[in-house]
C-alpha positions as CSV (number, residue, x, y, z in Angstrom):
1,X,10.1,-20.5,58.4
2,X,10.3,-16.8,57.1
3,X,10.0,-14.5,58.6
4,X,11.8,-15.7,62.1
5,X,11.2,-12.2,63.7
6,X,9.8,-9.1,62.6
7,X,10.9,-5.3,63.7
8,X,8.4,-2.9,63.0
9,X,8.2,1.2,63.6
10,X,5.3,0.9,65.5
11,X,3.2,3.9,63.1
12,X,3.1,0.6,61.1
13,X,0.0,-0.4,63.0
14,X,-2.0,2.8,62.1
15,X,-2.3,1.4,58.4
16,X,-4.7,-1.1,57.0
17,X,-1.9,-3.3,55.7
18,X,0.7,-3.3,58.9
19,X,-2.7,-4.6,60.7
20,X,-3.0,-7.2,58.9
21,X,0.6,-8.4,58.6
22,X,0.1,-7.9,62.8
23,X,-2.6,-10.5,62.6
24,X,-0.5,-12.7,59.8
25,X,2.6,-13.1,61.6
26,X,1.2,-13.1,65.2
27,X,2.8,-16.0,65.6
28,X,6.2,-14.4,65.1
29,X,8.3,-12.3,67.8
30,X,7.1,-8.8,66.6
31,X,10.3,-6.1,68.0
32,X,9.5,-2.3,68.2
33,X,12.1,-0.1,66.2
34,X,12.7,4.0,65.9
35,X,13.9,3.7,62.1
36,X,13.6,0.6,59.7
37,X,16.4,2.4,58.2
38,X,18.5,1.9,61.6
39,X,18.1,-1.0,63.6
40,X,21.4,-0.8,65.7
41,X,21.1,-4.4,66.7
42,X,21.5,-5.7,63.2
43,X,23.5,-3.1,62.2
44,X,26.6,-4.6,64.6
45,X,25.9,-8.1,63.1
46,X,29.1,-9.5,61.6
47,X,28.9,-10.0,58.1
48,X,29.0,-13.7,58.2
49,X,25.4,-13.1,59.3
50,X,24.4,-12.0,56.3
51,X,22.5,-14.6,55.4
52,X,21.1,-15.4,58.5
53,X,18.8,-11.6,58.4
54,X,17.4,-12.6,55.4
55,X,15.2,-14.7,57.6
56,X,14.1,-11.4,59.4
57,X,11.4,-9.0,58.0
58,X,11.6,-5.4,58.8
59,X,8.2,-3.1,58.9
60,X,7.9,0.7,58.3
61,X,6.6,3.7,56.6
62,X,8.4,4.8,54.0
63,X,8.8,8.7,53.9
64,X,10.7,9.8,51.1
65,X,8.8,9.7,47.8
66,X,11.3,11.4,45.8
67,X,11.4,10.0,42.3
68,X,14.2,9.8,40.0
69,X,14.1,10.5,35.8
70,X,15.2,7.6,34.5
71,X,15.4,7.1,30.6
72,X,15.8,3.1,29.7
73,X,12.4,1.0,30.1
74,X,10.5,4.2,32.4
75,X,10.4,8.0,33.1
76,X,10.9,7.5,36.7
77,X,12.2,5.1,39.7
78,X,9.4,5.7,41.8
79,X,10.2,4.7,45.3
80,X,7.2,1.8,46.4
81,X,6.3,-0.9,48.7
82,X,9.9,-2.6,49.2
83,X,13.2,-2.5,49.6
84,X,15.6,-5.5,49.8
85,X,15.0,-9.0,49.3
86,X,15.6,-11.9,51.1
87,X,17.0,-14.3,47.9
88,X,20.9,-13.8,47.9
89,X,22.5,-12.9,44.6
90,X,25.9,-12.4,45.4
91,X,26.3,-9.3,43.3
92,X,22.8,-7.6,44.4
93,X,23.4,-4.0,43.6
94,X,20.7,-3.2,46.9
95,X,23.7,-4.1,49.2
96,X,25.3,-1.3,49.0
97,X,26.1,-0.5,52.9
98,X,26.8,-3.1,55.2
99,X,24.3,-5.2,57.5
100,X,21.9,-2.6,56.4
101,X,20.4,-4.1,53.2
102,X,20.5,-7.9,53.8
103,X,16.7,-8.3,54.5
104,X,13.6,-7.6,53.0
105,X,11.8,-4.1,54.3
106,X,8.1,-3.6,53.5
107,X,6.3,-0.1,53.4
108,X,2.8,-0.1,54.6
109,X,1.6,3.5,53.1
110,X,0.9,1.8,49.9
111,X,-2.4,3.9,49.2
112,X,0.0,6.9,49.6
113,X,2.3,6.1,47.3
114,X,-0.3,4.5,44.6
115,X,-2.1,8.1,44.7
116,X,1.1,9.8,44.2
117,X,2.0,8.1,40.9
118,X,-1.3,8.3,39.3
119,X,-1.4,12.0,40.1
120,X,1.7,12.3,38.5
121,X,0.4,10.2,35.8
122,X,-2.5,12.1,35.2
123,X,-1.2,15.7,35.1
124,X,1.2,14.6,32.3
125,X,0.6,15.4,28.8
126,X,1.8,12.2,27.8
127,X,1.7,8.4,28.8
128,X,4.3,8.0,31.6
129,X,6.0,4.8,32.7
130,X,6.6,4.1,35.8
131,X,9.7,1.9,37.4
132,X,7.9,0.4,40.8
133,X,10.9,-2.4,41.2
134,X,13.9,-0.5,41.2
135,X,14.7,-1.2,44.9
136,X,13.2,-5.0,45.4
137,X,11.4,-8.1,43.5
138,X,7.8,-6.9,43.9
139,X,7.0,-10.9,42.9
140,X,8.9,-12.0,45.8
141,X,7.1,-9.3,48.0
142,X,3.5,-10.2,46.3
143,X,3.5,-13.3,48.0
144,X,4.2,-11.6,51.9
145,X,2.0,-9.3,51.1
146,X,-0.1,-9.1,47.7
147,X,0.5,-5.6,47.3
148,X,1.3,-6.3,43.6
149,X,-1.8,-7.6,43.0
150,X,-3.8,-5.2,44.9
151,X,-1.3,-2.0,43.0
152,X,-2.3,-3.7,39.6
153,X,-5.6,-3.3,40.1
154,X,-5.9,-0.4,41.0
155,X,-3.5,1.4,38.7
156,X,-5.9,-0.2,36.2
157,X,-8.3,2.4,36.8
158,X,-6.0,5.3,36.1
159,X,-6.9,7.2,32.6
160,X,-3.1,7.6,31.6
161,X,0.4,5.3,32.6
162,X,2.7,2.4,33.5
163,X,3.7,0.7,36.0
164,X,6.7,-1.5,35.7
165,X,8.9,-4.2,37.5
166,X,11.5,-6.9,36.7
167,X,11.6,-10.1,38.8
168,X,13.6,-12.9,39.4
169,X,10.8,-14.9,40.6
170,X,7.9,-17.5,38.7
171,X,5.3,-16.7,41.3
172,X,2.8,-15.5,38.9
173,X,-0.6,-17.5,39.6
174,X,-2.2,-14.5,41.7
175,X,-1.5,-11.9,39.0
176,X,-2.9,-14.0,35.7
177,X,-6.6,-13.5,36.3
178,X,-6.5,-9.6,37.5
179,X,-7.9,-6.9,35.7
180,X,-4.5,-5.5,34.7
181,X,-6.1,-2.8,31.9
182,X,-2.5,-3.3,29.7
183,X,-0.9,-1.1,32.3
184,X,1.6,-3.5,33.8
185,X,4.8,-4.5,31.8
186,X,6.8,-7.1,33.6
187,X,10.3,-8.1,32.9
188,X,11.7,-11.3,33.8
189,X,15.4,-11.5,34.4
190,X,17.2,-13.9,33.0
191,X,20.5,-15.6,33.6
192,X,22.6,-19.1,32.6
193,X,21.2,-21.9,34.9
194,X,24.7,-22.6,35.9
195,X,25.1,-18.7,37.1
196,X,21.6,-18.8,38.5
197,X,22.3,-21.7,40.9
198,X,25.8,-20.6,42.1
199,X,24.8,-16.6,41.9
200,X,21.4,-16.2,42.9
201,X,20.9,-18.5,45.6
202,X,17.1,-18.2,46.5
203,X,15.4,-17.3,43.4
204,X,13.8,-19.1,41.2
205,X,15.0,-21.5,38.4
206,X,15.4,-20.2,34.6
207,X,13.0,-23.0,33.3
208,X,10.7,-21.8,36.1
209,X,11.1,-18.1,34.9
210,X,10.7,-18.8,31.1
211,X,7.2,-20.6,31.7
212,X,6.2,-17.3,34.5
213,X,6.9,-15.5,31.1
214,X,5.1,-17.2,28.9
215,X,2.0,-16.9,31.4
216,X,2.0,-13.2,31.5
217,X,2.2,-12.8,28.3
218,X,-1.0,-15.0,27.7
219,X,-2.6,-13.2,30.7
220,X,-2.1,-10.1,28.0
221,X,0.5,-8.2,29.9
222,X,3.2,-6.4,28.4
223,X,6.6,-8.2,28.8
224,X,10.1,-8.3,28.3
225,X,13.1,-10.0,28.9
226,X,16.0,-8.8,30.9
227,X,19.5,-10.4,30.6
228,X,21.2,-9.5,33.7
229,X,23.4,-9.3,35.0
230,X,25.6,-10.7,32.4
231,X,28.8,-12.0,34.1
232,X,31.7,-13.1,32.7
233,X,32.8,-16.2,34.2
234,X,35.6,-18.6,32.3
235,X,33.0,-20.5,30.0
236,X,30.6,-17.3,29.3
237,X,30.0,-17.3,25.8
238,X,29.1,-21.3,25.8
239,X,26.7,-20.5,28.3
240,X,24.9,-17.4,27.4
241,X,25.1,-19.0,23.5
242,X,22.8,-21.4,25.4
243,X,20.8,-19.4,27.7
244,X,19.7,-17.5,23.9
245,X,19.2,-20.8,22.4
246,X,16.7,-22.0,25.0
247,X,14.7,-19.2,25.1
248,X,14.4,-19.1,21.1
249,X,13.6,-22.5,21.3
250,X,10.5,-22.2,24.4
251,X,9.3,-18.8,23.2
252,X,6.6,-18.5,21.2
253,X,6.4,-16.3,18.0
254,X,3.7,-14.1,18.9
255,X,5.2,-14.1,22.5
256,X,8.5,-12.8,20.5
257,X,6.6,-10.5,18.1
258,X,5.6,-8.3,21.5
259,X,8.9,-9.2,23.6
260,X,11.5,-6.1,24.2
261,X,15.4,-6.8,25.2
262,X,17.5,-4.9,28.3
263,X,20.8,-6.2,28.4
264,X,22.8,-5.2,31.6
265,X,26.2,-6.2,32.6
266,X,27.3,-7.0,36.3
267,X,28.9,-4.2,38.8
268,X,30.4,-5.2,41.7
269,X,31.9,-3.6,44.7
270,X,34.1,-3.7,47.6
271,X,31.5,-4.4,50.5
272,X,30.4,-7.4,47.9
273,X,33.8,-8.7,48.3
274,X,33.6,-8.2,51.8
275,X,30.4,-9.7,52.7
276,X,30.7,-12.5,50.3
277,X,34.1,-13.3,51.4
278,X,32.6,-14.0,55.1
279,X,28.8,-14.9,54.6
280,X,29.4,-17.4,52.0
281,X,33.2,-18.2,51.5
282,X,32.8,-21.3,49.5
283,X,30.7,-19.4,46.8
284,X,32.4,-18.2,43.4
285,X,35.0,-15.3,42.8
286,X,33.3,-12.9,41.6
287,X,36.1,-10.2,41.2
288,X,38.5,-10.8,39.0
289,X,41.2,-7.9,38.9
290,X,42.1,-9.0,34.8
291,X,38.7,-8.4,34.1
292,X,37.6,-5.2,36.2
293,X,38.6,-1.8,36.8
294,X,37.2,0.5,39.2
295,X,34.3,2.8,38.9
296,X,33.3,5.0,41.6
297,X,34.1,4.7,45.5
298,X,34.7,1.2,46.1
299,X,32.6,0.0,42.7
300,X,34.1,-2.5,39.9
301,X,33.1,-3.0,36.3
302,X,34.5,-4.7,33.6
303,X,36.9,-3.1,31.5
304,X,35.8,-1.0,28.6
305,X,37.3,-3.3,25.8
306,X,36.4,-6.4,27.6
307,X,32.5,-5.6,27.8
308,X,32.6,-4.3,23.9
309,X,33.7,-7.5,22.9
310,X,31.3,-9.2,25.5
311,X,28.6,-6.9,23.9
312,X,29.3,-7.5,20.4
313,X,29.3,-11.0,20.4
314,X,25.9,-11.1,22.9
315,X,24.5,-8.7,19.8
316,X,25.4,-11.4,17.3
317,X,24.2,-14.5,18.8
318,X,20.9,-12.8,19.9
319,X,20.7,-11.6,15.9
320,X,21.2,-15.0,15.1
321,X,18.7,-16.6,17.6
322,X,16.4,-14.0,18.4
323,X,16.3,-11.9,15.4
324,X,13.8,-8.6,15.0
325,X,13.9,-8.3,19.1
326,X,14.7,-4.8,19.6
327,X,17.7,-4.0,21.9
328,X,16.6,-0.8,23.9
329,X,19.8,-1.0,25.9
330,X,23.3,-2.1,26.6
331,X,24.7,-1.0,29.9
């Protein structure tokens, strides 16, 4: 059952949406918080609860609306409706503190932060896009929630912009039929099945994410496909040779005619090692000190050389396989 308990700030209830999560989960033990941001009783959880607050759902208002320039897919990361998830990829770059980022954390001021991006949208001289995903799968969330369907929408009747999110998730049924105006470009996230069922427990399968795809796509939204993170375990050229194959084999040619390509490879820290160690210490290595080299406070990436000659060969198998798909970045 998810959610197993629910804290909430209780300004929550003064908003249309934390109403009606009140009267969908009133079933659930609902427990009063100062801060979704500080909930001191999870917050001394031992980490091999990590898992176990996934089942929890937190409720709040989310305050800061800062947006960040960002120049890959959008203009901006535009803070939104989520943060967190409750799948568990063990390299999720959200888990950045500890017992503080496990679960899932809806925002209810959604009309708030709607009308704040198409203001922004419309005062531009030019069409801006977007990023509304940056800090949680907005799929995932639909289905709690359906504040994706409900931001397509209505972003659809803004005059100028994007919107954009990436997903790990097939759950597209509610989004097919809206009236999405060509505003919306999803991005599915793609990995190896193999990586997928040992990495990112709780999401959904690559088969189940290829077809999700394709269904957008014929629904007439914008799409593309996002090969991350790309992680270099001992047999990772057979399988991402594979993953390419499949999805030149299952895509169509018009769906590749209008497809773009992000390729991102995996970061991973010291709190991962941590947490992963303790929460789930049958799962896979996923530092390996041959491969990585630090970047940052307590951050790994792989080493310079190393992800050249991973990114060389990923170029020339995707040339081979899915040739005339732009590229629009390696990182």
């Amino acid at each position: 059952m998810f959610p197993e308990k629910i804290y909430y700030e209780p300004a929550v209830l003064n908003y249309e949406l934390g109403r009606q999560l009140r009267e969908k989960f009133a079933h659930v033990p609902w427990t009063a918080v100062e801060s979704h941001n500080n909930i001191e009783e999870l917050r001394k959880n031992p980490n091999r609860e990590f898992a176990y607050m996934k089942r929890y759902l937190i409720l709040g208002v989310r305050k800061s609306l800062k947006y960040t320039p960002n120049h890959k897919v959008s203009d901006f990361l535009v803070p939104y409706t989520s943060s967190g998830c409750k799948a568990m990829c063990l390299y999720c770059y959200l888990v950045c503190n500890f017992n503080k980022c496990s679960y899932l954390r809806l925002f209810v001021n959604r009309e708030q932060m709607l009308e704040r991006i198409m203001k922004t949208a419309c005062r531009s001289p030019r069409d801006l896009t977007f990023e509304i995903g940056s800090n949680s799968d907005l799929i995932l969330e639909n289905t709690i929630t359906g504040n994706l369907e409900w931001t397509i929408e209505n972003f659809a009747t803004s005059p100028k912009g994007c919107l954009t999110f990436p997903t790990k998730f097939d759950m597209v049924e509610a989004l097919l039929p809206l009236n999405h105006g060509g505003r919306t470009i999803m991005r599915m996230s793609v990995n190896p099945q193999p990586i997928i069922q040992r990495l990112e427990l709780g999401t959904s399968s690559l088969q189940g994410r290829i077809q999700a795809l394709r269904q957008m796509h014929a629904a007439g939204y914008k799409v593309g496909l996002l090969i991350a993170p790309v992680v270099l375990l001992d047999n990772w050229k057979e399988l991402y040779a594979q993953l390419i194959e499949q999805l030149a084999d299952e895509l169509s040619d018009e769906l590749k005619r209008d497809l773009f390509i992000e390729i991102i490879f995996m970061t991973y820290s010291y709190i991962h090692r941590v947490i992963n160690a303790e929460a789930f210490p049958r799962a896979v290595q996923l530092y390996d000190k041959s491969l990585m080299t630090g970047r940052g406070r307590g951050k790994y990436c792989y080493n310079s050389d190393i992800r050249q000659q991973a990114e060389a060969y990923l170029r020339e198998i995707l040339a081979q396989k899915l040739n005339g798909i732009p590229i629009i970045y390696v990182v």
